[in-house]
Backbone as CSV, one residue per row, in Angstrom:
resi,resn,N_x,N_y,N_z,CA_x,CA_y,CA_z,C_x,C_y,C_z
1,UNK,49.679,-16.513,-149.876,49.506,-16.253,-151.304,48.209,-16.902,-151.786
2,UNK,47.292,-15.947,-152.410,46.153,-17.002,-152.807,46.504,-17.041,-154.166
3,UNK,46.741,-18.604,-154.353,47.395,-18.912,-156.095,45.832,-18.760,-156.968
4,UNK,44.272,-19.105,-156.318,43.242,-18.478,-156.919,42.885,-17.380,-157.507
5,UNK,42.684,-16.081,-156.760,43.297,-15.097,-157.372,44.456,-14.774,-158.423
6,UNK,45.260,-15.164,-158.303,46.679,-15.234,-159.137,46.298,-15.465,-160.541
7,UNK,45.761,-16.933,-160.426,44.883,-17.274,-162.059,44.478,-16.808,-162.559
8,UNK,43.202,-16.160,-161.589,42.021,-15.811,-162.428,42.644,-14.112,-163.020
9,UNK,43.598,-13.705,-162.302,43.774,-12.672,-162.974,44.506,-12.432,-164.647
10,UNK,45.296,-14.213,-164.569,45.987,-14.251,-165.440,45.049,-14.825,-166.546
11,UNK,43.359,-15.044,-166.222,42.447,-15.145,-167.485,42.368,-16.838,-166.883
12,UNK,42.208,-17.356,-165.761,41.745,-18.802,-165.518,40.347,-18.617,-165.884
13,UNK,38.947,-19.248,-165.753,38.154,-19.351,-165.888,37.466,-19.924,-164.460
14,UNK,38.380,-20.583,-163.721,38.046,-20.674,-162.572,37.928,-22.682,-162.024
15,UNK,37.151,-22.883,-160.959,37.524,-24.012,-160.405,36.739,-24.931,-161.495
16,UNK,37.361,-25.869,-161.978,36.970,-27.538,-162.880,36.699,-26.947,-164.252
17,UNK,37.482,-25.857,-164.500,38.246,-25.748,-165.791,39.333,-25.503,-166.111
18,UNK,39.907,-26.045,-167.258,41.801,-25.964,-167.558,42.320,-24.659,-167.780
19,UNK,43.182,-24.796,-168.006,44.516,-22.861,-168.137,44.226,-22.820,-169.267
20,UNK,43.269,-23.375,-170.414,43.018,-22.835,-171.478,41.671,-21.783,-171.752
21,UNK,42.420,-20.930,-172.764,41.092,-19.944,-172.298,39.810,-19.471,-172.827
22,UNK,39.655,-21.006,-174.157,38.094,-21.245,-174.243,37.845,-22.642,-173.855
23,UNK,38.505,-23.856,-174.210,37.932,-24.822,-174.205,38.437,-26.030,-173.002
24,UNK,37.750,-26.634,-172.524,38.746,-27.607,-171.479,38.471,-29.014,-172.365
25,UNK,38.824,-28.821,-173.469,39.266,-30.768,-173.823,40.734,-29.934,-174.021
26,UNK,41.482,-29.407,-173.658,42.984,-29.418,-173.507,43.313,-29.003,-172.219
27,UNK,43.931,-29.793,-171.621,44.849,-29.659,-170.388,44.091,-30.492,-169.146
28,UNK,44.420,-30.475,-167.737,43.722,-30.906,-166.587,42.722,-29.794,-165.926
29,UNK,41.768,-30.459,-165.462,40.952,-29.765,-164.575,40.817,-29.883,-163.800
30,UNK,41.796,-30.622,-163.155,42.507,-30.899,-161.937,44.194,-30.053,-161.510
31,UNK,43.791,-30.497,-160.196,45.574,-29.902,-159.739,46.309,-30.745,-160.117
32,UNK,47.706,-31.086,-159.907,49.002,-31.871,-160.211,48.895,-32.591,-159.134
33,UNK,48.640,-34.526,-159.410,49.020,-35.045,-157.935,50.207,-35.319,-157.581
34,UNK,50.185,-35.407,-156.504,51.851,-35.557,-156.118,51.473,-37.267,-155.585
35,UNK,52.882,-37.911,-155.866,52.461,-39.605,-154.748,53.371,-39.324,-153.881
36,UNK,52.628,-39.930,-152.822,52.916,-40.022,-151.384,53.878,-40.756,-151.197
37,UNK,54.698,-40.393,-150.563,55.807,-41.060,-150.400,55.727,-41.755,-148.639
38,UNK,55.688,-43.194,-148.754,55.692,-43.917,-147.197,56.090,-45.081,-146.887
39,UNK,57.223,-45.247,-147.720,57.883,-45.790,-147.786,59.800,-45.673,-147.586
40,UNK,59.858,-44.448,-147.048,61.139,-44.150,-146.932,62.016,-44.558,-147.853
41,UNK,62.013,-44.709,-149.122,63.135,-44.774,-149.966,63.838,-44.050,-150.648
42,UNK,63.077,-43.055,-150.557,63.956,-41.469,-151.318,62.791,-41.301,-152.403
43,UNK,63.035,-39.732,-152.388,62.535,-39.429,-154.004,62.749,-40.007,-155.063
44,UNK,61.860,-39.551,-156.349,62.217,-41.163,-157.286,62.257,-42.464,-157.319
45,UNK,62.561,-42.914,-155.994,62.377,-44.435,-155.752,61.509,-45.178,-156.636
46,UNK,61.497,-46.524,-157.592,61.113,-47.089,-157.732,60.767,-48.414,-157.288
47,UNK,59.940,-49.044,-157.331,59.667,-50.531,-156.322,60.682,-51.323,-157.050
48,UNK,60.662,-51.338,-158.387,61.689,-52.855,-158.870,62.892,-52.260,-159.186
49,UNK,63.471,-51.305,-158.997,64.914,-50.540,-158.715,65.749,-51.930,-157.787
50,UNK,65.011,-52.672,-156.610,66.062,-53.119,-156.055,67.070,-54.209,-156.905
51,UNK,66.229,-54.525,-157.848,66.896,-55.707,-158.813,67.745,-54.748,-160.135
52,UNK,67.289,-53.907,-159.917,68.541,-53.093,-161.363,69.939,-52.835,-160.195
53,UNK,69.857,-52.324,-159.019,70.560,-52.162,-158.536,71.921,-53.010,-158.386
54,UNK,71.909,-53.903,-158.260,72.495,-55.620,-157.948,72.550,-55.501,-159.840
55,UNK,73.343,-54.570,-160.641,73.702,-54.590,-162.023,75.246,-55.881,-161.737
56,UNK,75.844,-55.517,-160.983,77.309,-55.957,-160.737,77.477,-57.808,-160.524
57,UNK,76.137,-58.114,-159.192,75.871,-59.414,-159.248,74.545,-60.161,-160.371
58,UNK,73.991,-59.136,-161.153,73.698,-59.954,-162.127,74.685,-60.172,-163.410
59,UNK,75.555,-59.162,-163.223,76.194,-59.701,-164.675,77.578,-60.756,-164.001
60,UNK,78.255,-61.323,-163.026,78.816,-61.510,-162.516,77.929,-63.215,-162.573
61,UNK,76.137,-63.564,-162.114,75.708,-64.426,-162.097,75.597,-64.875,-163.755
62,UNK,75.234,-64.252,-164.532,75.556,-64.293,-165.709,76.296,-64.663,-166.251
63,UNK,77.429,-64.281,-165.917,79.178,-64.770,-166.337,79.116,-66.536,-166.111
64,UNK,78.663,-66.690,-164.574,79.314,-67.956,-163.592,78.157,-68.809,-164.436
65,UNK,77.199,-68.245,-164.703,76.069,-69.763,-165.682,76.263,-70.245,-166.868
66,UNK,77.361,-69.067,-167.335,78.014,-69.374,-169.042,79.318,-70.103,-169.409
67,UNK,79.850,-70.502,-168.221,80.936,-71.399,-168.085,80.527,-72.946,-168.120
68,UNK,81.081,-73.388,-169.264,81.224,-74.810,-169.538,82.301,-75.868,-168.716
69,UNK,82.126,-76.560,-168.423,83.011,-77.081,-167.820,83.067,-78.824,-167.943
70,UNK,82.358,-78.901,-168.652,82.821,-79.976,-170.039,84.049,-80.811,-170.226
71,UNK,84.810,-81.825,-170.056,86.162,-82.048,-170.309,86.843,-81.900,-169.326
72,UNK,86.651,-81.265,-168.457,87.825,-81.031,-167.684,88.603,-79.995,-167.321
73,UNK,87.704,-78.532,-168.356,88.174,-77.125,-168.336,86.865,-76.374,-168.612
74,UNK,87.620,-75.215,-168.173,86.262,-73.996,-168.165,86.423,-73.300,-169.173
75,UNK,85.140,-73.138,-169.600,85.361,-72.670,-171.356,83.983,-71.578,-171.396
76,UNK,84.071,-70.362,-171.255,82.972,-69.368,-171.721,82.575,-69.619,-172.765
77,UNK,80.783,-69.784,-172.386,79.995,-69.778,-173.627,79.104,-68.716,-173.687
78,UNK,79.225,-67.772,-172.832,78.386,-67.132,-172.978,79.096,-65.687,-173.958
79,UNK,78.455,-65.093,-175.069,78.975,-63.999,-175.638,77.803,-62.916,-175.688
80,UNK,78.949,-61.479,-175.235,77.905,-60.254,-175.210,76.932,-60.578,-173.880
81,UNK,77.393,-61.019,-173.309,77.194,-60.784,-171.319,76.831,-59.470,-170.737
82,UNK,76.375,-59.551,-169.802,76.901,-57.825,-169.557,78.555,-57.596,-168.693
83,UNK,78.819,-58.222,-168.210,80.396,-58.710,-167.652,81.259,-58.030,-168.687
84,UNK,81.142,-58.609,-169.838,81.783,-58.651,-171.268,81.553,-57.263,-171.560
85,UNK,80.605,-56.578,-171.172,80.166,-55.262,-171.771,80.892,-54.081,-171.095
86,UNK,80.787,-54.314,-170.267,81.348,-53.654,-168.818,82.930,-53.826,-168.978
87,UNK,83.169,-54.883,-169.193,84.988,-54.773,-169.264,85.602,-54.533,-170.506
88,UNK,84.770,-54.896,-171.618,85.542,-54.582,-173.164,86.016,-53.365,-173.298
89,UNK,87.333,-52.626,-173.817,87.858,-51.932,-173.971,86.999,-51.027,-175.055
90,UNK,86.725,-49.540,-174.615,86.243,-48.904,-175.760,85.122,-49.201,-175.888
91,UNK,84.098,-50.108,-174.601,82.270,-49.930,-174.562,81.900,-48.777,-174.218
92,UNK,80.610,-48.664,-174.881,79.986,-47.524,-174.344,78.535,-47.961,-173.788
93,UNK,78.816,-47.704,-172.700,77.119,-48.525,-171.858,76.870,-47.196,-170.454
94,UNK,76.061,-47.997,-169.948,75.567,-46.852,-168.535,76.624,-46.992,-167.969
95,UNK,77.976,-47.867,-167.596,78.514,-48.223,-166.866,80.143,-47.619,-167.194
96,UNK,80.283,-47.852,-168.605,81.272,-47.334,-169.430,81.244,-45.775,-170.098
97,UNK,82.595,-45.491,-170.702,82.200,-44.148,-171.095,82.594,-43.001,-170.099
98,UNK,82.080,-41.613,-171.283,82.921,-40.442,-170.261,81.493,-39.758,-169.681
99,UNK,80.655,-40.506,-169.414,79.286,-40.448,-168.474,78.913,-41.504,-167.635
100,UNK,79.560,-42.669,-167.932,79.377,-43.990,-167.459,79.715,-43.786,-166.065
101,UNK,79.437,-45.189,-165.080,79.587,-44.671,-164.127,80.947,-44.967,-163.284
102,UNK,81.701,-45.419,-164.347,83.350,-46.282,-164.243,83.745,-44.628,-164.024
103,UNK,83.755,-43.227,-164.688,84.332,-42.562,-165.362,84.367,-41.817,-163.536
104,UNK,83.345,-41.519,-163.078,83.644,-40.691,-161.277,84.667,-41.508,-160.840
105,UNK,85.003,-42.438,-161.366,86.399,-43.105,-160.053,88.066,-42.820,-160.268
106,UNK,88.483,-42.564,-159.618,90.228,-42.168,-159.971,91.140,-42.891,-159.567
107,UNK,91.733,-43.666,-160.498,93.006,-44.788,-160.663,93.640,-44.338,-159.507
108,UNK,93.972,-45.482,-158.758,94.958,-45.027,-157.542,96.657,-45.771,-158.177
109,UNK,97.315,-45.426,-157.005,98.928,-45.741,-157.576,99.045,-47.702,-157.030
110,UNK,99.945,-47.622,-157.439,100.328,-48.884,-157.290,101.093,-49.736,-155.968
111,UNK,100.161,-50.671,-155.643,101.104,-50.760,-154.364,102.733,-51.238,-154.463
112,UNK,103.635,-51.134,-154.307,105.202,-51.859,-154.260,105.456,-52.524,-153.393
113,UNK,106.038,-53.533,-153.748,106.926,-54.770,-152.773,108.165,-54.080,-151.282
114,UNK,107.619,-54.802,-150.238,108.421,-53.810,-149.296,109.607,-55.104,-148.364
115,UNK,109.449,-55.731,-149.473,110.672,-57.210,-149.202,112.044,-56.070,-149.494
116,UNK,113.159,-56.098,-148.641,114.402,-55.873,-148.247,114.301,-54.474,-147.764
117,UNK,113.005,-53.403,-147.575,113.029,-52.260,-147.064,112.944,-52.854,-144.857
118,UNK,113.638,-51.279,-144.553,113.814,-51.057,-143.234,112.345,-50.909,-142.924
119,UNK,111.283,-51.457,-142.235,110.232,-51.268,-141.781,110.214,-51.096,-140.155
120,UNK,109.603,-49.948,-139.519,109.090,-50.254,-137.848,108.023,-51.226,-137.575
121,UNK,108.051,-52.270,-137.212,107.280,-53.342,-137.012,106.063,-52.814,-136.156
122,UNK,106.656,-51.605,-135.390,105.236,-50.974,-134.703,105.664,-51.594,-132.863
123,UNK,106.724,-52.479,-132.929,106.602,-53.299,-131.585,107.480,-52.256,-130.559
124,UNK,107.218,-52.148,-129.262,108.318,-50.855,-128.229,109.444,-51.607,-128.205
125,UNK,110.180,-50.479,-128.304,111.580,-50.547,-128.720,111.999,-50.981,-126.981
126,UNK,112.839,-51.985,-127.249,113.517,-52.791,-125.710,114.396,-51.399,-125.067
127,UNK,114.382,-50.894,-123.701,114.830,-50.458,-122.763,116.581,-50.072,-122.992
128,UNK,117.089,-51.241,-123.454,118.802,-51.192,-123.941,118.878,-50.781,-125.469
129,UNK,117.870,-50.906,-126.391,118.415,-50.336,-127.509,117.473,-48.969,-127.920
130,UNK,118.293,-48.347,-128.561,118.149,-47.132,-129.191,118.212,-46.877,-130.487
131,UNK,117.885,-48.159,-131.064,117.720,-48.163,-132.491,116.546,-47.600,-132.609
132,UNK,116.210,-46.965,-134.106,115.259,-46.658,-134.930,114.910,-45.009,-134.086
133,UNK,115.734,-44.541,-132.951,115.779,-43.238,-132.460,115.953,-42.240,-132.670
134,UNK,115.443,-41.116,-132.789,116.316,-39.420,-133.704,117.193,-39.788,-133.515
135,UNK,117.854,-40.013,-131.743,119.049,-38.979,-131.198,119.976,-40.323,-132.185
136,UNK,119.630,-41.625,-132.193,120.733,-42.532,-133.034,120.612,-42.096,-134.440
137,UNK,119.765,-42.020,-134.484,120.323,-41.457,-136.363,120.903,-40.272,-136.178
138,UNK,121.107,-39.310,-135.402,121.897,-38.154,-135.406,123.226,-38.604,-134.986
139,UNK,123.387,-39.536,-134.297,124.947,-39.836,-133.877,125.318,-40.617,-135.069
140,UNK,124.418,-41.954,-135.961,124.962,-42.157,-137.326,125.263,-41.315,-137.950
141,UNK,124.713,-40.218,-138.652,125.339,-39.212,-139.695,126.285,-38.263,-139.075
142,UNK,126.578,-38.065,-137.763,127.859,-37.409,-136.933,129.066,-38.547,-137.109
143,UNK,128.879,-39.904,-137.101,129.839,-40.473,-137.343,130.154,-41.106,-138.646
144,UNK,129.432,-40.760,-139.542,129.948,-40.718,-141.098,130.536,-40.035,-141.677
145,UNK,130.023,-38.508,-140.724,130.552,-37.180,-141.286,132.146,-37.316,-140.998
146,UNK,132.086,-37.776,-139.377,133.670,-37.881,-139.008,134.367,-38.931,-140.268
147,UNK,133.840,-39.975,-140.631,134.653,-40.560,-141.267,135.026,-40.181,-142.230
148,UNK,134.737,-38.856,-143.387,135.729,-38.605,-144.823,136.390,-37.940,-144.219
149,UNK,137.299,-37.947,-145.399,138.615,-37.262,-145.296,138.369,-36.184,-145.386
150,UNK,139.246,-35.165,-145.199,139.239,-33.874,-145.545,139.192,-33.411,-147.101
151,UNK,139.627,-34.113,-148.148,139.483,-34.436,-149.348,138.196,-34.681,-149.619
152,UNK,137.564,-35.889,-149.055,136.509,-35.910,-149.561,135.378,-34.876,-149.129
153,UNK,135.684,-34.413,-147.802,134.815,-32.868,-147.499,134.625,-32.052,-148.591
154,UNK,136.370,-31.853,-149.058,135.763,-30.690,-150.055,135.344,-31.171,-151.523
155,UNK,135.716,-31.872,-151.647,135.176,-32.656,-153.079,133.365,-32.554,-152.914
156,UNK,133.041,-33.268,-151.496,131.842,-33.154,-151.951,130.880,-31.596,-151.136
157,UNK,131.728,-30.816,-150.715,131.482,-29.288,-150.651,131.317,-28.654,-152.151
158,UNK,132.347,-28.899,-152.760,132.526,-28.271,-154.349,131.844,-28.861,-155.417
159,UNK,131.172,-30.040,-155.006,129.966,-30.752,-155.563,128.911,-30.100,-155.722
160,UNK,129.016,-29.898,-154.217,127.228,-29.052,-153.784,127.471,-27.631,-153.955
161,UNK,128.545,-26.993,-154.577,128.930,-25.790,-155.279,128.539,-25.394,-156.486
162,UNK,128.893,-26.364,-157.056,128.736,-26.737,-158.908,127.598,-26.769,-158.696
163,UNK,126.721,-27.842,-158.109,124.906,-28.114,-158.094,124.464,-26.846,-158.065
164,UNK,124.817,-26.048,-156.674,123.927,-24.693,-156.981,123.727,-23.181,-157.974
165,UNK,125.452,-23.677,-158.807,125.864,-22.549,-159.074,124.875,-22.993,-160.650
166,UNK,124.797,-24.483,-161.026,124.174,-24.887,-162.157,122.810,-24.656,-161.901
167,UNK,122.351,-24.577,-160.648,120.980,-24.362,-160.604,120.393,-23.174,-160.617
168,UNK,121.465,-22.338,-160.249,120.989,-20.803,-160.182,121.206,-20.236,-161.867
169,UNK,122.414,-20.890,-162.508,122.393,-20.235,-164.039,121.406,-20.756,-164.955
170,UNK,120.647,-22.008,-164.553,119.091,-22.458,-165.313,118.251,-21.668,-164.514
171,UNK,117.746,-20.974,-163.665,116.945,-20.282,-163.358,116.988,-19.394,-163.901
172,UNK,117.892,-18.570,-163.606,118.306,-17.209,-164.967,118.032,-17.588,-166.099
173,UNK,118.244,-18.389,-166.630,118.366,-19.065,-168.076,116.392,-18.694,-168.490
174,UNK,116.306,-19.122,-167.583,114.241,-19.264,-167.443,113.897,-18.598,-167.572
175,UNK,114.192,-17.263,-166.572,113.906,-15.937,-166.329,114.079,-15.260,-167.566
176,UNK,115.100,-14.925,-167.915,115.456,-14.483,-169.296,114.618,-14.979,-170.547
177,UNK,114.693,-16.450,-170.620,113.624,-16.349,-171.655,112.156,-15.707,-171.708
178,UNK,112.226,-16.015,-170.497,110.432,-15.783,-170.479,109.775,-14.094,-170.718
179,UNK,111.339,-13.278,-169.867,111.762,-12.227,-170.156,111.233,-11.927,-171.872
180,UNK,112.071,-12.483,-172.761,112.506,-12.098,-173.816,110.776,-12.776,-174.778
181,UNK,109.848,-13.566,-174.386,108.751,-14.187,-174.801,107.994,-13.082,-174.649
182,UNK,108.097,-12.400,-172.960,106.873,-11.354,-172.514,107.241,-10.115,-173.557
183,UNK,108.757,-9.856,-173.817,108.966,-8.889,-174.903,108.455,-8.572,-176.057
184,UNK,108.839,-10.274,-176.816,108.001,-9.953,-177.900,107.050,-10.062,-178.373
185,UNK,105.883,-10.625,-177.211,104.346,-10.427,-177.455,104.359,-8.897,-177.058
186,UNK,104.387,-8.179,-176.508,104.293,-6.911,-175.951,104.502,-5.784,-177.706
187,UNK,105.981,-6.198,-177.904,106.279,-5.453,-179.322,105.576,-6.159,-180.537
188,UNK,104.885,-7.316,-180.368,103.998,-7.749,-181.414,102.447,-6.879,-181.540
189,UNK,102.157,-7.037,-179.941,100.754,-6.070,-179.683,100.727,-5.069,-180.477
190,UNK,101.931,-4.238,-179.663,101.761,-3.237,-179.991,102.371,-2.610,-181.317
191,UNK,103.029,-3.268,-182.130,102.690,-3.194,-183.708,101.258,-3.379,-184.455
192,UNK,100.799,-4.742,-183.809,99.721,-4.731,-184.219,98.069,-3.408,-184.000
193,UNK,98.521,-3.103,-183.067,97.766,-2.009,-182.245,98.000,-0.559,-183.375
194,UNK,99.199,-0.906,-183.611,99.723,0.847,-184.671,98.698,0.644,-185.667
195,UNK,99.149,-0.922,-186.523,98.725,-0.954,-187.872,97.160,-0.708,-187.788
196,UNK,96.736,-0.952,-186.758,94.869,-1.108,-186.787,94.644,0.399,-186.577
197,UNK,95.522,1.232,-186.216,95.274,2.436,-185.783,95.628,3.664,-187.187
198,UNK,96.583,3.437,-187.886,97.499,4.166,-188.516,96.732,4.311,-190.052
199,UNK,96.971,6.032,-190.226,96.558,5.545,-191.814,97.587,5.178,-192.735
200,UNK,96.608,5.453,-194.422,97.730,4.649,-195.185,98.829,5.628,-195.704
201,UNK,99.081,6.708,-195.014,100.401,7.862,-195.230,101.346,7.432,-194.001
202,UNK,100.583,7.114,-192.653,101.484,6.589,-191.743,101.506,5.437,-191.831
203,UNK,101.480,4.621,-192.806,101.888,3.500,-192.696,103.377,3.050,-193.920
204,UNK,103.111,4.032,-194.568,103.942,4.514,-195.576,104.702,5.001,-195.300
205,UNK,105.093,5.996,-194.367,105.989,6.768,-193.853,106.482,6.186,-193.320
206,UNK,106.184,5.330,-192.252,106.664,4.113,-190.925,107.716,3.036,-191.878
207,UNK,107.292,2.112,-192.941,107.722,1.590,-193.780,108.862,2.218,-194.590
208,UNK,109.390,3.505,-195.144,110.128,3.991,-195.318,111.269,4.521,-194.658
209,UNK,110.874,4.615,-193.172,111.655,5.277,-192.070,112.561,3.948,-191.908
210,UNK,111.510,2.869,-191.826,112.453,1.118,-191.535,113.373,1.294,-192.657
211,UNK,112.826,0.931,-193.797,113.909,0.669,-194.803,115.298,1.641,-194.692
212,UNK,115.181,2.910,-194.173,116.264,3.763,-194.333,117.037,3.230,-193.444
213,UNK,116.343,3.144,-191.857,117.455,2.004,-191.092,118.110,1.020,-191.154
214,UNK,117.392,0.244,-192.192,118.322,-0.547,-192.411,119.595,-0.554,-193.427
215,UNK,118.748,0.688,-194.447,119.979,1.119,-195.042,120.994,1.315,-194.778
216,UNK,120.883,2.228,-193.459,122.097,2.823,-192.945,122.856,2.072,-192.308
217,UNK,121.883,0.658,-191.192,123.193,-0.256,-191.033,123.858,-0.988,-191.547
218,UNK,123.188,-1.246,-192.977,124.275,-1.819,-194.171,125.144,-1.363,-194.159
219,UNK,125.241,0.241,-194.647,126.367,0.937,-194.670,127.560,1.073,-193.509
220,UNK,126.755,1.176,-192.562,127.524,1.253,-191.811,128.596,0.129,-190.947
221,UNK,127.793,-1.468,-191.001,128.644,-2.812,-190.900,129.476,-2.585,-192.243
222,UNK,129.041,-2.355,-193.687,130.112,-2.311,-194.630,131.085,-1.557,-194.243
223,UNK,131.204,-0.495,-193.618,132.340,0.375,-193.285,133.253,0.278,-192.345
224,UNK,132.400,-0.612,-191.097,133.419,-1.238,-189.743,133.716,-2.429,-190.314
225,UNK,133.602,-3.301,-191.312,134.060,-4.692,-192.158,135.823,-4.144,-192.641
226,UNK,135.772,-2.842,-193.473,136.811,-2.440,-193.872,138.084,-2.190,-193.453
């Protein structure tokens, strides 16, 4: 591509004058320099970046120089820190905020206490026992099963009867509504669809045809009442 040509067609004036197209006290009469990058630090890199970087241990050194310790206790003297800035509820800084850089991270769950839970220690299971095994947990719940009664079989058969039969009539229950929601947006549309469509004789007519219906089922609940 000759970007020379290119210019001059677009009205340059040519080499060690600007893209303006009488005078060069506006713009460069030069190309765009680029800086050399040889230093391997990335694009953008700045030289004193390494000290903004270390934001966390300067406000952290900050914190630890503002502690008094005076008497016999530690007493913050320092106020409006950056520590302080960074943790106050409801700051808005580079760090804070729904741009800040707190805001890319996602709350994890909570760890729980695993004092009185069954844990595998991870160690091989000794040669004579068969604890912590499928085939033993399958012979435990074979010999629990043996242990209810026949009573309690069906008690808790007719348990897990009731559960499904309640779970299947809230599903229906769901179905149906949602049924009866998709209905009457559908008959809302498409009322609305008439009226935008209809003139004002059919809209008159439509309105009269209702009222007679309902006339008539007045009359007609008054007459099965009797």
């Amino acid at each position: 591509m000759n970007a020379h040509a290119i210019l001059t067609a677009q009205g340059w004036r040519g080499t060690g004058h600007t893209l303006h197209p009488t005078s060069d006290t506006h713009g460069l009469t030069h190309h765009l320099l680029i800086k050399r990058n040889d230093d391997g630090s990335g694009l953008g890199h700045r030289k004193a970046e390494h000290k903004a970087e270390a934001w966390w241990l300067n406000a952290f050194d900050q914190a630890l120089k503002g502690i008094d310790t005076k008497g016999g206790s530690m007493k913050q003297t320092l106020k409006g820190g950056a520590l302080e800035k960074i943790t106050t509820k409801g700051a808005a800084s580079k760090y804070t905020g729904t741009r800040g850089l707190y805001s890319s991270f996602v709350r994890g769950g909570v760890m729980e206490s695993t004092v009185g839970m069954n844990i595998v220690s991870g160690l091989p299971t000794p040669p004579d026992s068969s604890a912590g095994t499928p085939a033993a947990a399958a012979s435990g719940d074979e010999e629990k099963a043996g242990e209810e009664t026949k009573e309690e079989r069906k008690a808790r058969r007719e348990a897990k009867r009731l559960r499904k039969a309640e779970k299947h009539a809230k599903k229906e229950a769901e179905e149906r509504a949602a049924k009866k929601v998709e209905k009457k947006k559908a008959k809302k549309a498409e009322r609305q669809r008439t009226k935008d469509t209809e003139t004002r004789e059919e809209r008159r007519a439509r309105r009269d045809a209702r009222r007679k219906r309902k006339e008539e089922k007045r009359r007609t609940k008054k007459t099965s009442s009797r």
